[in-house]
C-alpha positions in Angstrom: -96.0 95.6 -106.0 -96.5 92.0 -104.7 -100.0 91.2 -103.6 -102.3 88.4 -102.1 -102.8 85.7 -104.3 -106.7 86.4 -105.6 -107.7 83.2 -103.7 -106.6 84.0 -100.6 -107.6 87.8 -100.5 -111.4 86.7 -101.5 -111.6 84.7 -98.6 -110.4 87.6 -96.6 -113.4 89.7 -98.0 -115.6 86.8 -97.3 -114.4 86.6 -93.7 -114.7 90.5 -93.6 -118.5 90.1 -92.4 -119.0 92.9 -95.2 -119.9 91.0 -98.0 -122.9 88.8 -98.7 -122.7 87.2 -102.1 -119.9 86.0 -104.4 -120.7 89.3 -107.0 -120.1 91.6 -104.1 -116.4 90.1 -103.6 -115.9 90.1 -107.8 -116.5 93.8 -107.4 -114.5 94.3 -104.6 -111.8 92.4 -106.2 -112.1 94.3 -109.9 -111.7 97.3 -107.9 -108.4 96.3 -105.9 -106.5 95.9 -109.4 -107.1 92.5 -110.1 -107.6 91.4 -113.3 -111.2 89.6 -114.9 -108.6 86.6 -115.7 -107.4 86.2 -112.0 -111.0 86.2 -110.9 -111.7 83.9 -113.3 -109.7 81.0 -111.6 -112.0 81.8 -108.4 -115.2 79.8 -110.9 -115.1 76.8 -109.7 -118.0 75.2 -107.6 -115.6 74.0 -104.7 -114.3 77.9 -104.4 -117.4 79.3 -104.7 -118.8 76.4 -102.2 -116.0 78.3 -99.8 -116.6 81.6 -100.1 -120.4 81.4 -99.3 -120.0 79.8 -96.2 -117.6 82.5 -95.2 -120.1 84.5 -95.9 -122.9 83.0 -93.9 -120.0 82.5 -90.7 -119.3 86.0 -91.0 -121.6 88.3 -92.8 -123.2 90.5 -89.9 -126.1 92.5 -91.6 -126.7 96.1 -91.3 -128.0 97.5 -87.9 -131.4 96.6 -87.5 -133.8 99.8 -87.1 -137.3 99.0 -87.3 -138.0 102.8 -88.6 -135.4 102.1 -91.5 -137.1 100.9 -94.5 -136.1 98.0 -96.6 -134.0 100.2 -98.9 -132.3 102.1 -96.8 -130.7 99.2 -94.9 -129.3 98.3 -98.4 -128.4 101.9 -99.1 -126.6 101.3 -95.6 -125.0 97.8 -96.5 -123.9 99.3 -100.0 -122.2 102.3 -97.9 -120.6 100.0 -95.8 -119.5 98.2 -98.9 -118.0 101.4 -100.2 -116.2 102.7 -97.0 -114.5 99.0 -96.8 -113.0 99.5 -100.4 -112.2 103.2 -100.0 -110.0 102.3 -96.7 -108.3 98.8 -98.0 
């Protein structure tokens, strides 16, 4: 099976709006078969540099409902999280 160089599919997570920090996309990437060594090339400060300000162009935070506490809204983002890996 050929897939995405590990470069270019974290910046597709980044860009995803979905993900928020750089631990989120490690996870996301453990979980799509890629090994802890691949990740590893993603270390530098320059990469990393990258990904965040995919993540502040494109992040787009949960739905914003006064009546939802704090926690919830995570709970939500963390769903969200979990629905994006289960489909990809």
């Amino acid at each position: 099976m050929h897939r995405k160089p590990v470069i270019e599919r974290a910046l597709e997570l980044a860009e995803s709006g979905i993900f928020r920090i750089p631990s989120e996309v490690r996870k996301a990437l453990i979980r799509e078969g890629y090994t802890q060594s691949e990740i590893y090339g993603l270390e530098g400060k320059a990469t990393w540099r990258q990904l965040r300000k995919k993540f502040a162009e494109h992040w787009c935070p949960p739905i914003d409902n006064p009546s939802l506490p704090a926690e919830d809204a995570d709970h939500q983002h963390n769903a969200l999280i979990e629905y994006f890996l289960m489909a990809g």
